[in-house]
N, C-alpha and C positions, 0 to 999 in steps of 0.2 A: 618666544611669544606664542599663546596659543591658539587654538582656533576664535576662540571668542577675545581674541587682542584684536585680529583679523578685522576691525570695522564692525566687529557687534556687540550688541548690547549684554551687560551682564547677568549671569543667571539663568541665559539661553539653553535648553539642554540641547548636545551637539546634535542629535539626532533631526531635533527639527531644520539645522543645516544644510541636512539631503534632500535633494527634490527628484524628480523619475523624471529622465530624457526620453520623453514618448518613441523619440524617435530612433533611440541606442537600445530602450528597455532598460536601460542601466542607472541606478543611484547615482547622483555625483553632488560633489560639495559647493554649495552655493557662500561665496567668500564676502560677497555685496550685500548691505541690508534688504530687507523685503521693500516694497513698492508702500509706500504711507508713511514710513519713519522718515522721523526729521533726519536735516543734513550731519547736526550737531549728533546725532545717533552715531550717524555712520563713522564718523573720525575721521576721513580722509577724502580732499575735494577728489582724487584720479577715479572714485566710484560714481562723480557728479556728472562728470562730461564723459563724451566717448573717444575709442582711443586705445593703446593698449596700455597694460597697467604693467607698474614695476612687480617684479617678483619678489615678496617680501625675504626677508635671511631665513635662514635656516632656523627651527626652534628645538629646541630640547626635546627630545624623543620622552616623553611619556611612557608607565609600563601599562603591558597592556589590558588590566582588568580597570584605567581609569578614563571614565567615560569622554573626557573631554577631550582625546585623543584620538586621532583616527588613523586604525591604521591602512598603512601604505602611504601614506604620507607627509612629507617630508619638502622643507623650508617652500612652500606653495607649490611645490611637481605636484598634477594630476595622480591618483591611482589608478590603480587598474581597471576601474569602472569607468574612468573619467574620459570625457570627450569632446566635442567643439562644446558642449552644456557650458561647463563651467566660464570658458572664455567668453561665448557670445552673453550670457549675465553681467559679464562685467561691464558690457559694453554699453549696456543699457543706462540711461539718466535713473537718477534715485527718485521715487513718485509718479512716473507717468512711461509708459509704454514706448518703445522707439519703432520709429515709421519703418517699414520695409524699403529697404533698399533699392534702387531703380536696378528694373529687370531682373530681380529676385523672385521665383513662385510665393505667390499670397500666401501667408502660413491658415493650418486649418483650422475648422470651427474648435471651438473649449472644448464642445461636446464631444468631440471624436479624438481627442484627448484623451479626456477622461476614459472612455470608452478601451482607451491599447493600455491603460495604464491598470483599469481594475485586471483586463483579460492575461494582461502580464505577471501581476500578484496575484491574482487566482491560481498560477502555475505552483509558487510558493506556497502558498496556503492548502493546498492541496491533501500534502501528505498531513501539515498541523491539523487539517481534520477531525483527524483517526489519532491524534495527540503524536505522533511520530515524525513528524516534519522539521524543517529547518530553514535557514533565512536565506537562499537562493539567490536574492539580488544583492548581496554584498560577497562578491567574491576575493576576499582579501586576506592575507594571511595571520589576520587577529583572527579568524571563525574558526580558519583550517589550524591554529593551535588550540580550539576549545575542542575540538571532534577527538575521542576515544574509540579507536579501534580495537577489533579483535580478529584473530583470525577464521575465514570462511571454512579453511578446512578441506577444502576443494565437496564442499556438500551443496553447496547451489551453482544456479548456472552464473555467476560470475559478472555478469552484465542487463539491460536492457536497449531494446530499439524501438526504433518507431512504426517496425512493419509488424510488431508482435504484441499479444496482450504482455505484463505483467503482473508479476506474482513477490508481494512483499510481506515475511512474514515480521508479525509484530509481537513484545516478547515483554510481557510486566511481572519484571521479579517481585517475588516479598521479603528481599532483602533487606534489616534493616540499617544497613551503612548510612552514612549523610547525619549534617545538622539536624538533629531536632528530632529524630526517630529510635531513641534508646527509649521512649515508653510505649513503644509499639510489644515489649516482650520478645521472647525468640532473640537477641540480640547478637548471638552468635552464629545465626543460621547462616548458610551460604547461600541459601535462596532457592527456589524452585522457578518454575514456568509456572508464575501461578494466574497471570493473563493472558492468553494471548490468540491472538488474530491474524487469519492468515485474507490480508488483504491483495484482491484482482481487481485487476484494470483488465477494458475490454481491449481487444486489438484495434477497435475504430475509434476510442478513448469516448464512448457516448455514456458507458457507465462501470458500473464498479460494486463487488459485492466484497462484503468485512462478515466472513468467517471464524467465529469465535469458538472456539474450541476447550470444552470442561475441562479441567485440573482433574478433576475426580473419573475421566473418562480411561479405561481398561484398556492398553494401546501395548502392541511390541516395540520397543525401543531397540532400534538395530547395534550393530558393532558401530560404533565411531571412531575414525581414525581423527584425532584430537591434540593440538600444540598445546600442553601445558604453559604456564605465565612464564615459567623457567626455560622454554625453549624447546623443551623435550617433547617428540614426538612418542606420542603413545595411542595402542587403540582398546577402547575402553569397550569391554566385554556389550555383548547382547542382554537384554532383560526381556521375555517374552511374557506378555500379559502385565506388563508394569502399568504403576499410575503416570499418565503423561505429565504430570508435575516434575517428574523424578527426573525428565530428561534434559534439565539443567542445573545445576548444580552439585548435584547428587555425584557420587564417585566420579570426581572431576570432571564433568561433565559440561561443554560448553556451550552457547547458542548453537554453533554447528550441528550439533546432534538433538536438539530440541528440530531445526530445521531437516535435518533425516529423518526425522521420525513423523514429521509431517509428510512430509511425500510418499512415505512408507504407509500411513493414515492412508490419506486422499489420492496417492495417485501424481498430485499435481508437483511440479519440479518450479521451486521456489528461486528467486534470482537473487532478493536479499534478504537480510533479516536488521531488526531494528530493536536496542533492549530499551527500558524505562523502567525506571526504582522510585521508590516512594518520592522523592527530590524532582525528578523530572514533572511530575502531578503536579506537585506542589509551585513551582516554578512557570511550569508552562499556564495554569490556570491564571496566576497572578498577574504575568507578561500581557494576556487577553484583556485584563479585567474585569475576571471571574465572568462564570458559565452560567448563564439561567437555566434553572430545574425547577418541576412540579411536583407538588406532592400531594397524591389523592387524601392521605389522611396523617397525623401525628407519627412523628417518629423518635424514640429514644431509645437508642441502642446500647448497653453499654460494653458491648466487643470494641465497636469501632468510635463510641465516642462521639455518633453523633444526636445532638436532640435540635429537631427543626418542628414547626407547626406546620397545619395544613397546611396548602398554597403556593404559591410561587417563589422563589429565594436566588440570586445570583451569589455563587459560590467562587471561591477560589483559598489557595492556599491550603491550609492544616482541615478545612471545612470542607474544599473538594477531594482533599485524598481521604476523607473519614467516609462521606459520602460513597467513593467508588468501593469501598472498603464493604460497606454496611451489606449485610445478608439476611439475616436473622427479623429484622424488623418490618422486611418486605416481602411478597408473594407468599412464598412455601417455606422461607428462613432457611434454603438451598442454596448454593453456587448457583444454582440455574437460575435463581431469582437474579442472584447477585450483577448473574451476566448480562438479562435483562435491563437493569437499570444504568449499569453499565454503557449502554448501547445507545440508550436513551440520552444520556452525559456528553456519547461523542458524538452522537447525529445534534445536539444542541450547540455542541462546540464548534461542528462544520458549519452551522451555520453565523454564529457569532465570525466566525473567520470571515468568513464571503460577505458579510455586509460590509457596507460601504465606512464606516464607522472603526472598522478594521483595516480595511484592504488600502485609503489614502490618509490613514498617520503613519508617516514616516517615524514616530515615536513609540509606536504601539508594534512597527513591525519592526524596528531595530531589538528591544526588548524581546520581542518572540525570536530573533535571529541569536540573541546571546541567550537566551534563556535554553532554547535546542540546543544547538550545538555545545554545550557546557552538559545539559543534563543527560541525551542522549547517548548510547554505544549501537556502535554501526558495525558491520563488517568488512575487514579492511577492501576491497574491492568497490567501495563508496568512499571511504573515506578519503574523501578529497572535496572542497566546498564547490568548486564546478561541475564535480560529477554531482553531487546534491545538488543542486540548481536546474541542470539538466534532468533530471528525476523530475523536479517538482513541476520544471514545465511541462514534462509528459502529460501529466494531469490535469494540465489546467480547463480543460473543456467538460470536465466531466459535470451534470447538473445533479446538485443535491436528490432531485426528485429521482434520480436515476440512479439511486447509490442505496445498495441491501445490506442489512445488517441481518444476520440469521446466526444461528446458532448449530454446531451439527446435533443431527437427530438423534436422540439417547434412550436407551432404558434401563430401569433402575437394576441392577445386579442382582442377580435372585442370591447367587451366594458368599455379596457383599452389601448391604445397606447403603454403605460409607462409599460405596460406586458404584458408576456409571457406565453402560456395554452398550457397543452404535447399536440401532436399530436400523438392522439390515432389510428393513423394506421402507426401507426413505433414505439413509446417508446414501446407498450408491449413490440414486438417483441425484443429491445434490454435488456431490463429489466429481462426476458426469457432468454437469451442466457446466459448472467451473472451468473443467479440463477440455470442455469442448466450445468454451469464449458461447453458453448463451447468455443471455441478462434475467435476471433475477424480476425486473418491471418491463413495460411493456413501452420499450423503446421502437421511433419509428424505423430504424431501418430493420428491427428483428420483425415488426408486421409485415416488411415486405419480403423480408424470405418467408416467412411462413406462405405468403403468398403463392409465394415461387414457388417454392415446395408441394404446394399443392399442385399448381399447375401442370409440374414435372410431374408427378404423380402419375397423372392423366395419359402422360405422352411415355409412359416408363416400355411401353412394348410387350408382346406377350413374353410369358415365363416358359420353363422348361417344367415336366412333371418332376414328382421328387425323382421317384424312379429313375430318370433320362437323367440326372445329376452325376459326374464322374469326377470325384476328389480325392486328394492327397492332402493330408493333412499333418503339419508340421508342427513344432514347440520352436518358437523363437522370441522365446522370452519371459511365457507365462508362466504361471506354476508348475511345479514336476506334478507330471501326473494329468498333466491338461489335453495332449491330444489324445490321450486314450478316452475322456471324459469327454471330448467333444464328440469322436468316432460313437461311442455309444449312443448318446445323446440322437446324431445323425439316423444313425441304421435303427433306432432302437422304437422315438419318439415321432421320429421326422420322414423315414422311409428313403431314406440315402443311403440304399443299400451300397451301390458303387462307389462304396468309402474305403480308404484306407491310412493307416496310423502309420507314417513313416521317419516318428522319433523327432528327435533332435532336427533343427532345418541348421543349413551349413554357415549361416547366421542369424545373429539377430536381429529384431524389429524395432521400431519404439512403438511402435500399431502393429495391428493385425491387419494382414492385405490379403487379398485375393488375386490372384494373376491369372487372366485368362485368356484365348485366342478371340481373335470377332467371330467366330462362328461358333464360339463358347459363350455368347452373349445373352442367352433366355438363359441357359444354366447358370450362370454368372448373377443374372435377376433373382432366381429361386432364392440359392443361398445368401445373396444378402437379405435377403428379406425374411429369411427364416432366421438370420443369427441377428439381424438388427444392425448390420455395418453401412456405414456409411458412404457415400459417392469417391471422399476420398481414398476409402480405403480398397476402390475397384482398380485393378494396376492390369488394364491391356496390353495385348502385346499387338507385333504389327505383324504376323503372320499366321494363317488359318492352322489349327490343330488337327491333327489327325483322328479318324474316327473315335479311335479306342485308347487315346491318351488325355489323361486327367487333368484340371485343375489343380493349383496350389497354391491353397490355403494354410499362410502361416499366423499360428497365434503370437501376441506380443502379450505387452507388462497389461497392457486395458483389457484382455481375457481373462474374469475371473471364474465362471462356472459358465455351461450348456445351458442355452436358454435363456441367459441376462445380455440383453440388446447392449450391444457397444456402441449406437449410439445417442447421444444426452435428449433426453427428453424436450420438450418443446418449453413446458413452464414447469416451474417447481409443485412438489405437494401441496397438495393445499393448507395441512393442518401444521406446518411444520410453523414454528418459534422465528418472529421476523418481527423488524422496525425499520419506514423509509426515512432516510435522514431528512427529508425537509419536511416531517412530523414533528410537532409535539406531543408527549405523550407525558401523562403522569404517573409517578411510582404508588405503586399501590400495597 
């Protein structure tokens, strides 16, 4: 017998079944009719009165791509998610509400119900956002056989917590494997990186910026030490000056090294990565029930196959992968148009996610939970549906209005057309801000350090002349060739004569620090204030220095040349390519 033998009516899809135990957070299966259905409905008087109920037999295990089935359980045992929920329903009369129990705490208002239950599935929804999420609240091992792993490669940091921002890179092949995509052409390609988004969370989880990153952009693709699908460990040569597309699929090439090659980019040390194929688009849009988009004017494309009229359109399926597809019929008929409209698709999608409309159908998020974890490839250090879950809660505070889409800052290739080379007076600067957790909008706890900051400012103490400066300067991690470049820089530009270049330091950094005596403290002010380092990266010591001994200043991986402040700007450029998600915007 199967779920819907259980005393329900025919036709039911299982999913409206699960109802959210406010107070576990947890899905669990409700076995009782809803409150309104006749007795005759229900089939059995032991759901009329209270009491406890028999345990029905054991039923036939189901496989598990059919929906009427749930798994984890078996002849009515709870699952894994399950808890007093399912029992205290039974207990209930069919039609009308049961009285609180003498000397039971009053249960709470609807309203603040409702209220744990959206803030719950917000954690979920979170990463479906950014189209890369997964169904969080059904932790059961029907989800954790749809999740396809691949190996990390030992290229990211392996984990995330709750005292740190996170860093998830997101990875849209144009592979065309799957149902339905042999008229895409290229059908033998093994695919590239041909989207992808290097998505942060802040450390206080108030916001989040989605880093999109050109296909066409001029990037060195490191050595990748990389597991073939065979098991074989190989590391797959350097490409210097390659198309960032190339760094997946390309000479065996796996997401691992698509995700080195970001960090090797930005700076910034990625914790996971998450892939998506034409299937996943297609899949996840439908699961939603399609995405609303704008259109400033007519479009018929015929690369991508799609023709829409002015105006507004809710898209999903074969409509929204042409849609993300489409280039040529928007802005400048560039990738950078492309990424644009792009952005616009998934700041429209986080918010379809977060209304309410989404967040309390237990039908629409069952559907999103089989529709991810089937379409998606994670890296094996997630893959597991509790560590997904745990993930999507991280996020769940974050406010659309507080979440940047930006694109890095490009210029067109003087001697490539067909590419793109950073624009080295705006990428650091946002590459910085990232690496240094600031927010992309004007969140209120960033007004109040700025605040601070000034304050501090004020009370910073006097400086030491350059002159009166007495340093040693190390290489612990930066470029070869970096502390000679800084010693210059010092004595040359800055009047830090009392410099000296003392190579290689006896380790490395992950920052560059300054370590100085407290009576080294106005010299210790000078030079950070001339190289731009940061509070953290002043390392005291607890005993006074001697007249005529130096300072030591070691450079780390964040020193890239004399003269570029190490630390992140306050607010981003002004002209640089942005969209906040809880905008509308139309394609133009």
């Amino acid at each position: 017998m199967d779920a819907q033998g259980r005393g329900r009516d025919e036709g039911i899809d299982p999913a409206d079944q699960w109802v959210l135990n406010p107070d576990t957070g947890d899905y669990e299966l409700r076995l009782t009719p809803s409150s309104g259905r006749s007795t005759a409905s229900a089939g059995t008087t032991d759901a009329r009165r209270p009491g406890p109920r028999r345990r029905p037999k054991p039923e036939t295990a189901r496989p598990p791509g059919d929906r009427a089935s749930v798994p984890g359980q078996r002849g009515g045992r709870r699952g894994a998610g399950g808890g007093r929920g399912d029992r205290d329903e039974a207990r209930k009369p069919a039609g009308r509400a049961a009285a609180p129990a003498a000397g039971r705490r009053k249960a709470k208002p609807q309203k603040s119900r409702k209220k744990k239950a959206l803030a719950w599935t917000g954690g979920v929804a979170a990463f479906l956002m950014v189209g890369v999420g997964t169904a969080g609240y059904l932790v059961y091992q029907h989800f954790n056989g749809n999740i396809t792993a691949v190996s990390s490669d030992g290229a990211g940091t392996g984990g995330f917590s709750k005292d740190r921002a996170i860093n998830v890179l997101v990875i849209g092949t144009d592979k065309r494997t799957g149902e339905g995509n042999e008229g895409y052409g290229d059908a033998g390609s093994v695919g590239h990186a041909d989207t992808s988004i290097l998505f942060h969370v802040s450390k206080d989880r108030t916001n989040a910026t989605a880093l999109s990153i050109p296909r066409d952009l001029i990037a060195d693709i490191p050595v990748c030490p990389t597991q073939l699908e065979n098991g074989e460990e190989k590391d797959i040569p350097a490409t210097p000056g390659g198309r960032f597309n190339t760094s997946l699929g390309q000479s065996e090439r796996s997401p691992s090294c698509t995700m080195r090659t970001v960090t090797e980019l930005t700076g910034i040390e990625v914790d996971h990565f998450m892939v998506a194929d034409f299937n996943a688009v297609k899949s996840l849009t439908s699961a939603v029930g399609g995405v609303d988009v704008c259109l400033a004017k007519d479009i018929d494309d015929k690369d991508s196959h799609l023709k829409l009229a002015k105006g507004e359109h809710t898209l999903q399926g074969e409509q929204a992968l042409a849609f993300l597809r489409t280039r040529h019929s928007v802005g400048f008929g560039s990738d950078l148009s492309r990424i644009e409209i792009q952005q616009q698709f998934l700041g429209s999608l986080m918010r379809k996610l977060k209304s309410n409309d989404t967040l309390t159908s237990p039908t629409k998020m069952w559907s999103l939970a089989e529709a991810a974890t089937k379409a998606l490839t994670v890296d094996d250090k997630i893959a597991d549906i509790n560590r997904l879950r745990q993930l999507g809660m991280e996020l769940a505070s974050v406010d659309p209005k507080n979440i940047t889409f930006t694109t890095v800052p490009v210029l067109d290739n003087p001697n490539d057309k067909a590419t793109v080379i950073l624009d080295q007076s705006k990428a650091p600067q946002v590459f910085s801000m990232m690496r240094e957790d600031v927010s992309f909008t004007a969140v209120a706890k960033q007004e109040k350090a700025e605040a601070k900051a000034k304050a501090d400012a004020k009370l910073k103490g006097e400086m030491a002349a350059p002159a009166d400066v007495r340093v040693d300067v190390y290489n612990g991690g930066a470029p070869a060739g970096s502390a000679q470049n800084a010693l210059d820089w010092l004595q040359n530009e800055q009047g830090v004569l009392k410099s000296t270049n003392q190579a290689n330091a006896p380790e490395d950094v992950k920052k560059t620090q300054l370590v100085y005596a407290p009576n080294q403290a106005d010299q210790a002010r000078r030079l950070a204030d001339m190289m731009g380092l940061s509070a953290s990266a002043l390392k005291p010591t607890t005993a006074d220095a001697g007249e005529m001994e130096p300072m030591a200043l070691t450079l780390g991986p964040d020193f890239k040349k004399a003269g570029s402040p190490l630390t992140a700007p306050a607010k981003a450029p002004d002209d640089i390519q942005r969209v906040e998600a809880d905008k509308a915007v139309c394609a133009k």
